[in-house]
MIDONU-267541 format. One line per 8 residues: number of its first residue (from 1); their letters; for each residue z, y, x of C-alpha. Coordinates in pm, 1 decimal, always signed. Example, Ala and Ser with C-alpha at 12.3 -4.5 7.8 and 13.67 -1.06 7.14 Angstrom:
1> AS> +780.0 -450.0 +1230.0; +714.0 -106.0 +1367.0
END
This chain:
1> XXXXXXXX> +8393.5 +1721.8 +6275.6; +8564.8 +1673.2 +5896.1; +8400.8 +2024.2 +5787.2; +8104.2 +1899.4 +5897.1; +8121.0 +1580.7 +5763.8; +8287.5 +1713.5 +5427.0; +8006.4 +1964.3 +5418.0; +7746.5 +1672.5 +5484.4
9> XXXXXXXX> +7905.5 +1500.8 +5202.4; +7894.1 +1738.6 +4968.0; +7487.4 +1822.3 +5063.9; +7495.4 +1450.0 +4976.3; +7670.0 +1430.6 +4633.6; +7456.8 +1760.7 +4499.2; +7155.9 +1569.6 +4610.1; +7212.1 +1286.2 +4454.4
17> XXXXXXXX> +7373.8 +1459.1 +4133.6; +6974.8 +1625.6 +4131.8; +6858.9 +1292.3 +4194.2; +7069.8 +1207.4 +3890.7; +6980.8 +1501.9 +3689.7; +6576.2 +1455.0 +3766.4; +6603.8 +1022.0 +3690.1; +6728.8 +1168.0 +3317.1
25> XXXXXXXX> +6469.6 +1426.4 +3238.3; +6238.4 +1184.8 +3389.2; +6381.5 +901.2 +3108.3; +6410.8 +1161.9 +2837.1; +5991.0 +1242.3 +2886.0; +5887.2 +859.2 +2907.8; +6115.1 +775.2 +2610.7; +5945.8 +1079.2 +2388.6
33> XXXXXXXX> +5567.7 +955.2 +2535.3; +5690.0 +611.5 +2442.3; +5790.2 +737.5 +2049.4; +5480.1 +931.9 +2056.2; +5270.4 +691.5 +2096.3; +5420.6 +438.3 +1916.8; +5462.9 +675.5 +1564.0; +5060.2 +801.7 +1649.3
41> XXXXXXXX> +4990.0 +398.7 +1673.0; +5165.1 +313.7 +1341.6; +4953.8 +605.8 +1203.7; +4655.0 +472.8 +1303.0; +4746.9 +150.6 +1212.6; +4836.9 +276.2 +795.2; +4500.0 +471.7 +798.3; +4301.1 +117.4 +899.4
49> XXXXXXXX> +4513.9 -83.6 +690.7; +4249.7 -299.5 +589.7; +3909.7 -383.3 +475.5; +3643.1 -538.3 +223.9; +3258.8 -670.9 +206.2; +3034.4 -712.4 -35.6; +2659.3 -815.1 -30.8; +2369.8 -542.2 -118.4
57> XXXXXXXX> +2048.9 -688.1 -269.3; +1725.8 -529.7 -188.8; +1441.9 -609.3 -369.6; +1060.0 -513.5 -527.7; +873.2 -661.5 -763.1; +485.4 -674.6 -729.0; +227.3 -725.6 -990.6; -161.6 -837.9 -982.9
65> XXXXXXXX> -361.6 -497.5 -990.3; -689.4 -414.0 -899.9; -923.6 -109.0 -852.9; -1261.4 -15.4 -850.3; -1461.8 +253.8 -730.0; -1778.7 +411.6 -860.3; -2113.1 +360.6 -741.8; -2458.8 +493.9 -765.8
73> XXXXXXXX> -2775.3 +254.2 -733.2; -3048.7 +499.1 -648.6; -3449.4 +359.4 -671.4; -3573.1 +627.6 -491.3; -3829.8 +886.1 -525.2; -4169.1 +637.1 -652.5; -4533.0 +750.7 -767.7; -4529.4 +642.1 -1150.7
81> XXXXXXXX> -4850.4 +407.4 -1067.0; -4615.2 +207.5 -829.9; -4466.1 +33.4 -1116.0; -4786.2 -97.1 -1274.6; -4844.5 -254.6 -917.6; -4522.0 -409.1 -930.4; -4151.9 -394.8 -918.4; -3903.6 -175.5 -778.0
89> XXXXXXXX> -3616.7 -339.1 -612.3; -3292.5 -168.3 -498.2; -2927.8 -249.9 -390.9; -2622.7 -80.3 -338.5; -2244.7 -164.6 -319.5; -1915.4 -49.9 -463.6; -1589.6 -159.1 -329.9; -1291.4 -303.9 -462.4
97> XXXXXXXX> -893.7 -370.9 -406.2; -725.0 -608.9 -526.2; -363.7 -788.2 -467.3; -388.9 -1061.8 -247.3; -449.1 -1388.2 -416.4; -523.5 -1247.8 -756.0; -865.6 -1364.8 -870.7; -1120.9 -1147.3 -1054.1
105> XXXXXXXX> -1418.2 -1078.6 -1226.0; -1670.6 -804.6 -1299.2; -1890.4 -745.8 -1569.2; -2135.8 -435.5 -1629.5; -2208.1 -353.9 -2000.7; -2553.5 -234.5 -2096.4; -2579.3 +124.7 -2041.8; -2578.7 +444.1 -2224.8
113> XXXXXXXX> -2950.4 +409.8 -2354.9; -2959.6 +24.8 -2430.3; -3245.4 -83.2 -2642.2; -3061.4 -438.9 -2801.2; -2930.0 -596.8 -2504.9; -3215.4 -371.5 -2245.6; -3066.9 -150.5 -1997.3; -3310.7 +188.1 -1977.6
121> XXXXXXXX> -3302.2 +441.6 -1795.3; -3321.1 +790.2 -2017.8; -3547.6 +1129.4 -1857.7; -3593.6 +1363.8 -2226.9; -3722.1 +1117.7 -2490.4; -3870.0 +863.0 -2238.5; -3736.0 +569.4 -2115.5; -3801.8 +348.0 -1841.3
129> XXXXXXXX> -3647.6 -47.5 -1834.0; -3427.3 -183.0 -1538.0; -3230.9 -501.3 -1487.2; -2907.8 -540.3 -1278.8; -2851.7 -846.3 -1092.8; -2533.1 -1034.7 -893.7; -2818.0 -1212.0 -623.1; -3016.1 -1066.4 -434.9
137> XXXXXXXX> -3290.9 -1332.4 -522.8; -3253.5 -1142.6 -883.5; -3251.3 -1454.2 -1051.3; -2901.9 -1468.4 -1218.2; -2893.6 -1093.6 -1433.3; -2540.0 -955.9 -1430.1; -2423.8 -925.9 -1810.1; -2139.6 -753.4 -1971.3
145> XXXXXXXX> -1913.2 -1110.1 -1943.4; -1580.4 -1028.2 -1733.0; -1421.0 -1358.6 -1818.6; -1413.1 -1596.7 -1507.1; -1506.1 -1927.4 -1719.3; -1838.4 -1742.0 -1838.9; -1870.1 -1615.4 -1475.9; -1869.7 -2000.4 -1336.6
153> XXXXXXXX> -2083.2 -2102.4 -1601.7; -2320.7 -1885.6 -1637.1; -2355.9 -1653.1 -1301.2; -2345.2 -1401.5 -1542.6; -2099.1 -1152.4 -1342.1; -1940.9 -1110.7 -974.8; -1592.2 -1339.1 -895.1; -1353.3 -1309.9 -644.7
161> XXXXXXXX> -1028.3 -1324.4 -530.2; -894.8 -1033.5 -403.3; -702.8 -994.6 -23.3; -531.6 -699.7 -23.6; -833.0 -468.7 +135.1; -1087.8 -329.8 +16.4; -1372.3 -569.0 -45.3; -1788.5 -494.8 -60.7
169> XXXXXXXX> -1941.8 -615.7 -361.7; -2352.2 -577.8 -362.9; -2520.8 -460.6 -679.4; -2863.1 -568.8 -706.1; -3080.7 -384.7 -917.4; -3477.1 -403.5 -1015.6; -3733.5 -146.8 -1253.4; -4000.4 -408.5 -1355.4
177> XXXXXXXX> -4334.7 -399.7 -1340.6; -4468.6 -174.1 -1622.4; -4830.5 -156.2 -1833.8; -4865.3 +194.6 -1807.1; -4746.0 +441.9 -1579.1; -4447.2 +604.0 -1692.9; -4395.0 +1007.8 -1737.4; -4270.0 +1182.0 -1425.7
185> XXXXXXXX> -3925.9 +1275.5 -1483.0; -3532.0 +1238.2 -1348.7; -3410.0 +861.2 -1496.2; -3084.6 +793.6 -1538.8; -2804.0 +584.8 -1742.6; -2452.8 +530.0 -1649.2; -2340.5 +127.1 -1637.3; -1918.4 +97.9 -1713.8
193> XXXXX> -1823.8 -175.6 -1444.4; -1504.8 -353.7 -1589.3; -1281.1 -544.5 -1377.9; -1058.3 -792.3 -1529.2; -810.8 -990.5 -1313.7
END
C-alpha cells in the first residue's frame, strides 16, 4: 500500500511539476504577445503622431461673351419682270449665344457693293438694290448702329439680352420694286453682322 501510494504520489508531483512547467511557457507567450503588441501599438502611434488642415479655394471667373453665326438670306430664283410688278420679300435667321444676363446689340453694315449708304447686290457690272430690315412689317431698316442707346431710339438694329442658349434672331430682307427689269444673272453681297455686348 506505501509503494503504491509513494508511486501515486510521485505520478502526482511530475504532473503537477508539467502543470508547472506548461502555466510558465504559457506566461512566457502571453507576456511576449503582450510586448508585441504594445511596441507595434507605440509604432503606430509615432507614425500618426499628429495632424493639420487647411482650407482649398476653388474658383472661376466668367466674363460677358457672345457669338454669332453666319447666315444666308436667299430671295429665290424670280423672273426679272417680277420686280417691276413689285417687291420681293424674304426672311431668314441666324442664331446667337450669349452669357446669361449680358445684353446686346446687332448692327449690319452696308455691304460689299454699297452705293452711299444703298445695299446692292453685285452679278458682273450690274447691280440690283435690297434693304434689310429688324420687323417683319419692314418698316424700321436695320443700319450699321450696334450701340444699344441708338438701338432704343431709333429701331435701327436687333437688342437682346442673352440666356445662355442659343437664341433665333429673324433677318428680314426686301429687293424693291424696280423700273426696268434687271439683267438675268447670280446677285450677291456679303453683310458683316457685328455684335457688341
Amino acid at each position: 500500500m506505501t509503494r503504491i501510494c509513494k508511486m501515486a504520489v510521485c505520478k502526482t508531483t511530475i504532473c503537477k511539476t508539467t502543470i508547472y512547467k506548461t502555466m510558465i511557457c504559457k506566461t512566457r507567450i502571453v507576456t511576449r504577445s503582450m510586448l508585441a503588441f504594445a511596441m507595434a501599438s507605440l509604432l503606430c502611434g509615432e507614425a500618426q503622431a499628429g495632424t493639420a488642415t487647411a482650407s482649398l479655394t476653388v474658383q472661376i471667373t466668367i466674363t460677358a461673351s457672345c457669338t454669332i453665326n453666319a447666315a444666308t438670306l436667299d430671295f429665290g430664283t424670280n423672273a426679272g419682270t417680277a420686280l417691276v410688278a413689285g417687291n420681293i420679300d424674304a426672311s431668314t435667321t441666324t442664331s446667337v449665344t450669349c452669357t446669361t444676363g449680358s445684353p446686346y446689340a446687332i448692327g449690319m453694315d452696308n455691304g460689299s457693293n454699297v452705293l452711299v449708304t444703298q445695299r446692292r447686290m453685285k452679278s458682273g457690272a450690274n447691280y440690283l438694290n435690297y434693304n434689310l430690315y429688324v420687323d417683319s412689317g419692314r418698316t424700321q431698316a436695320w443700319t450699321t448702329s450696334a450701340s444699344s442707346t441708338t438701338c432704343a431710339s431709333a429701331n435701327s438694329c436687333y437688342l437682346g439680352t442673352g440666356n445662355g442658349s442659343a437664341q433665333s434672331i429673324n433677318i428680314y430682307g426686301r429687293a424693291p420694286v424696280n423700273a426696268t427689269a434687271p439683267a438675268p444673272g447670280v446677285y450677291v453681297d456679303t453683310v458683316t453682322m457685328t455684335i457688341t455686348y
